[in-house]
Residue frames relative to the residue before (quaternion, step in Angstrom):
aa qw qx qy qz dx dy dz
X 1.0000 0.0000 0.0000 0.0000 0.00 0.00 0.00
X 0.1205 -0.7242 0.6617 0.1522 3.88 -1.09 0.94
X 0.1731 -0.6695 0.7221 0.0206 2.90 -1.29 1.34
X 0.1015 0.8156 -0.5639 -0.0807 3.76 -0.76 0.82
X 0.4240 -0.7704 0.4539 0.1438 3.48 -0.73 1.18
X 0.1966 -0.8120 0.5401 0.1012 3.49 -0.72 0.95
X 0.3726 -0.7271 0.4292 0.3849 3.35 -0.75 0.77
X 0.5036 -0.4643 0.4624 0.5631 3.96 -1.26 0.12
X 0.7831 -0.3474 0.3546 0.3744 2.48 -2.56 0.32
X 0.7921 0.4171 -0.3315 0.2980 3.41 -0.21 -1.21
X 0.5275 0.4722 -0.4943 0.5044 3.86 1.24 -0.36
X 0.5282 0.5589 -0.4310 0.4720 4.09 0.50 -0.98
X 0.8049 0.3347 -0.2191 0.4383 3.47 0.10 -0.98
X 0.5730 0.4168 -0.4611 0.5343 3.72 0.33 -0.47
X 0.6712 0.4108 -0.3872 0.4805 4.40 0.36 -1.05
X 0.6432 0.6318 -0.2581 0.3470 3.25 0.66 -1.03
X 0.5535 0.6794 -0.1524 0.4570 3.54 1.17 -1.42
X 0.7170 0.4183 -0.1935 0.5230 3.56 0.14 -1.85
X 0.9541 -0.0454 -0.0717 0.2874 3.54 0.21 -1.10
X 0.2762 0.4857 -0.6900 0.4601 3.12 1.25 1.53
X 0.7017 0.4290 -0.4681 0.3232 3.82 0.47 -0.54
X 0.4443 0.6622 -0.4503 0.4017 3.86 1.18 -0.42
X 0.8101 0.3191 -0.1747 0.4598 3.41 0.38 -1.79
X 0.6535 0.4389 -0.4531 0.4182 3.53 1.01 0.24
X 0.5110 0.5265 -0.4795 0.4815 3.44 1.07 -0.06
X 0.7150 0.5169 -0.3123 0.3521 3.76 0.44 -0.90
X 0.5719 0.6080 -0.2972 0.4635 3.23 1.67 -0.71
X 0.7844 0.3219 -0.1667 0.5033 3.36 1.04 -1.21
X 0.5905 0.5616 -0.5024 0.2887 3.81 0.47 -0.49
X 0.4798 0.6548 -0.3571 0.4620 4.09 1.13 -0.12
X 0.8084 0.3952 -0.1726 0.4006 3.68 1.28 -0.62
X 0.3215 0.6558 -0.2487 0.6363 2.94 2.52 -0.95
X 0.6782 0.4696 -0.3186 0.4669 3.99 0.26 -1.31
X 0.7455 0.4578 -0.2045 0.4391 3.64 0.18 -1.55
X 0.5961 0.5445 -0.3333 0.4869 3.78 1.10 -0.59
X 0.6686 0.4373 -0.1150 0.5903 3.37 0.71 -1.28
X 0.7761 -0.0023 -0.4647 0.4262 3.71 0.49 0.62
X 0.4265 0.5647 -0.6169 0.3443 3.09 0.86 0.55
X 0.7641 0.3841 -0.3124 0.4135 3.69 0.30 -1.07
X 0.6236 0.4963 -0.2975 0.5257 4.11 0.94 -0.76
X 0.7453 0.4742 -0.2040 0.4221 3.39 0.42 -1.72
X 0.7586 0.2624 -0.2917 0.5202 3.64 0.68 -0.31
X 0.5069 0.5144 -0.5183 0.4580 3.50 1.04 0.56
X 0.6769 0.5156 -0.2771 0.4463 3.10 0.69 -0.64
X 0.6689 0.5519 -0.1949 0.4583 3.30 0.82 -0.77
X 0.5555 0.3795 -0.2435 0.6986 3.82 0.79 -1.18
X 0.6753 0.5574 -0.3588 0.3234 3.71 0.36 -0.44
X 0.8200 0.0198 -0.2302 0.5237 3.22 0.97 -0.50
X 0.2659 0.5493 -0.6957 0.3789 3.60 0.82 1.12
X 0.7167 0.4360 -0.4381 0.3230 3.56 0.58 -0.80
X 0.5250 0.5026 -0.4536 0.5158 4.10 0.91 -0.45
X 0.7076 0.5657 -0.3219 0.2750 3.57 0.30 -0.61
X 0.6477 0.5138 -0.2717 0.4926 3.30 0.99 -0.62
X 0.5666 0.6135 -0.4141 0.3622 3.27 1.41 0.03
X 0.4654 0.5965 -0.3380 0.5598 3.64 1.65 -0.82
X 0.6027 0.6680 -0.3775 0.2191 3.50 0.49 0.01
X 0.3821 -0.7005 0.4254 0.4270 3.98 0.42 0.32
X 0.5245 0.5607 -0.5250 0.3674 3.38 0.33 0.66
X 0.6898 -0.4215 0.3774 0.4518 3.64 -1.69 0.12
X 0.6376 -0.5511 0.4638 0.2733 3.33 -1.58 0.69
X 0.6829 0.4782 -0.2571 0.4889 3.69 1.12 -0.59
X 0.6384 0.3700 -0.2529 0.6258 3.68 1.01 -0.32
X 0.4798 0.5204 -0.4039 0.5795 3.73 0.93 -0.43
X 0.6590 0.3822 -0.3831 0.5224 4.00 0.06 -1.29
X 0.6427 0.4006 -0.3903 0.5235 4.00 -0.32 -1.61
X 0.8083 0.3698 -0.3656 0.2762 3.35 -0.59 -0.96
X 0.7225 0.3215 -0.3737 0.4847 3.72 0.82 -0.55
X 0.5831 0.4261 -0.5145 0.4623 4.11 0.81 -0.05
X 0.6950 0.4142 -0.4609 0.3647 3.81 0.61 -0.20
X 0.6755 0.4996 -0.3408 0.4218 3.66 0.92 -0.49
X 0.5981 0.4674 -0.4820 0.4375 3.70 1.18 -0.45
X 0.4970 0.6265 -0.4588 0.3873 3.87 0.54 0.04
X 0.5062 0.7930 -0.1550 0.3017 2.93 1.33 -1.01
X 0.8077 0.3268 0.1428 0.4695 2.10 -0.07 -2.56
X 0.5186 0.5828 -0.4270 0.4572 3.87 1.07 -0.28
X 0.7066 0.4087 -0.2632 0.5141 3.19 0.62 -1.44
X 0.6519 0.2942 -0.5801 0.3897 3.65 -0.12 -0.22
X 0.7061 0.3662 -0.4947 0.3501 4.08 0.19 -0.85
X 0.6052 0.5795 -0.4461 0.3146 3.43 0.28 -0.04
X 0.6895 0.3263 -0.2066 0.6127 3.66 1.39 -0.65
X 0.5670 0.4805 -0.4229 0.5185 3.63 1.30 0.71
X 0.4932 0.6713 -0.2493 0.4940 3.44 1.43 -0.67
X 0.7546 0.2723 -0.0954 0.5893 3.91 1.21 -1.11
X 0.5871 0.6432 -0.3058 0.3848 3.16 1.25 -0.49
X 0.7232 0.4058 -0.2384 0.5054 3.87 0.92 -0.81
X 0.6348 -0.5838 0.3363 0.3783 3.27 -1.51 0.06
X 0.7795 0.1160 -0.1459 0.5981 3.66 0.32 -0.27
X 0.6285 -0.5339 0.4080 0.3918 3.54 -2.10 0.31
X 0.4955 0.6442 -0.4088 0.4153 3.74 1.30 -0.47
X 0.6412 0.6006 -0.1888 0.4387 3.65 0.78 -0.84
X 0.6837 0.4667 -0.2731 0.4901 3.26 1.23 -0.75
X 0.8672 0.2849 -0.3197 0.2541 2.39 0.56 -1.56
X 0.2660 0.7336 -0.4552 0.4287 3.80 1.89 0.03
X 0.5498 0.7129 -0.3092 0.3064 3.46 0.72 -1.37
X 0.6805 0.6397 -0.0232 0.3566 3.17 0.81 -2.47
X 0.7165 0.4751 -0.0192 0.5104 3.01 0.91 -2.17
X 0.5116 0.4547 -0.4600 0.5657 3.94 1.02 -0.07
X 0.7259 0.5226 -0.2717 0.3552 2.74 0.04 -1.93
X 0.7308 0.3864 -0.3483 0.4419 3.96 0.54 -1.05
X 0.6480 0.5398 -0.4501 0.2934 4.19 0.41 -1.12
X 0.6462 0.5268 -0.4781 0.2764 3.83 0.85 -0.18
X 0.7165 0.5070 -0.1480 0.4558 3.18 1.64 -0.90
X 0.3761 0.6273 -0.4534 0.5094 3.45 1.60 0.48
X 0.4296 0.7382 -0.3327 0.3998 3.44 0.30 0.30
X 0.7853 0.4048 0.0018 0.4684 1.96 -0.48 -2.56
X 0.6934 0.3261 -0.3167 0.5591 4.10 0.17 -1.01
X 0.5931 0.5081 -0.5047 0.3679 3.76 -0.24 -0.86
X 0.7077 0.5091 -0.2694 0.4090 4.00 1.00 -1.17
X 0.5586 0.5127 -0.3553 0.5467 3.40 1.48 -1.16
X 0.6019 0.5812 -0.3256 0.4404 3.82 0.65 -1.60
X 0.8470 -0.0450 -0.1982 0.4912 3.93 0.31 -0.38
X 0.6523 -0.6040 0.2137 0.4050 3.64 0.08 1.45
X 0.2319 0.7821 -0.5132 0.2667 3.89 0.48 1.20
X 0.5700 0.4813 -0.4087 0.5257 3.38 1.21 -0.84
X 0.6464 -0.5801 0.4731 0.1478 2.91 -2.20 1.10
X 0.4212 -0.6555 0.6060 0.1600 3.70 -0.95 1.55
X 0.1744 0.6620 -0.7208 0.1084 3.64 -0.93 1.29
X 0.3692 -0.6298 0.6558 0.1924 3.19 -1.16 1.30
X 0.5151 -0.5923 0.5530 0.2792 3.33 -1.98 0.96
């Protein structure tokens, strides 16, 4: 004859607790990640495509329009790259390419390097 003993409720729940709440953290902290660069990482990003286009040889007034219309863009695409790959490490790698060309470009605008064209 098997006899199989169940623990009580409140032992079930105290085992049950620790590491349904582990594996539910592990389950969620991948979406927490992907949220946060979707909602930082493309701020930051659309953020400094828009400084960048100032380094461009172009007026300062078509330089400004042009980088507040492209950071709309550019936000929206990292944000649908962010969900779009397989893991949050990818993205946020993704982001971090996508941002090191345009570190420059602002870092010149950021200490008066970028090129004065009159309109």
């Amino acid at each position: 004859m098997n006899v199989t003993v169940s623990p009580t409720p409140s032992a079930r729940r105290v085992g049950a607790s620790s590491a349904g709440g582990l594996a539910r953290l592990r389950a969620v902290l991948p979406l927490i990640s992907r949220i946060v660069a979707a909602v930082g990482g493309g701020y930051a990003l659309a953020a400094l495509a828009s400084v960048a286009v100032l380094a461009l040889p172009v007026s300062r007034i078509q330089a400004v329009i042009g980088g507040m219309l492209g950071s709309f863009a550019v936000y929206a695409a990292a944000v649908v790259w962010v969900f779009a790959v397989r893991s949050a490490t990818r993205a946020w790698m993704g982001l971090l390419v996508a941002a090191l060309p345009l570190l420059p470009l602002a870092w010149s605008v950021w200490h008066g390097a970028a090129p004065a064209v009159s309109p």
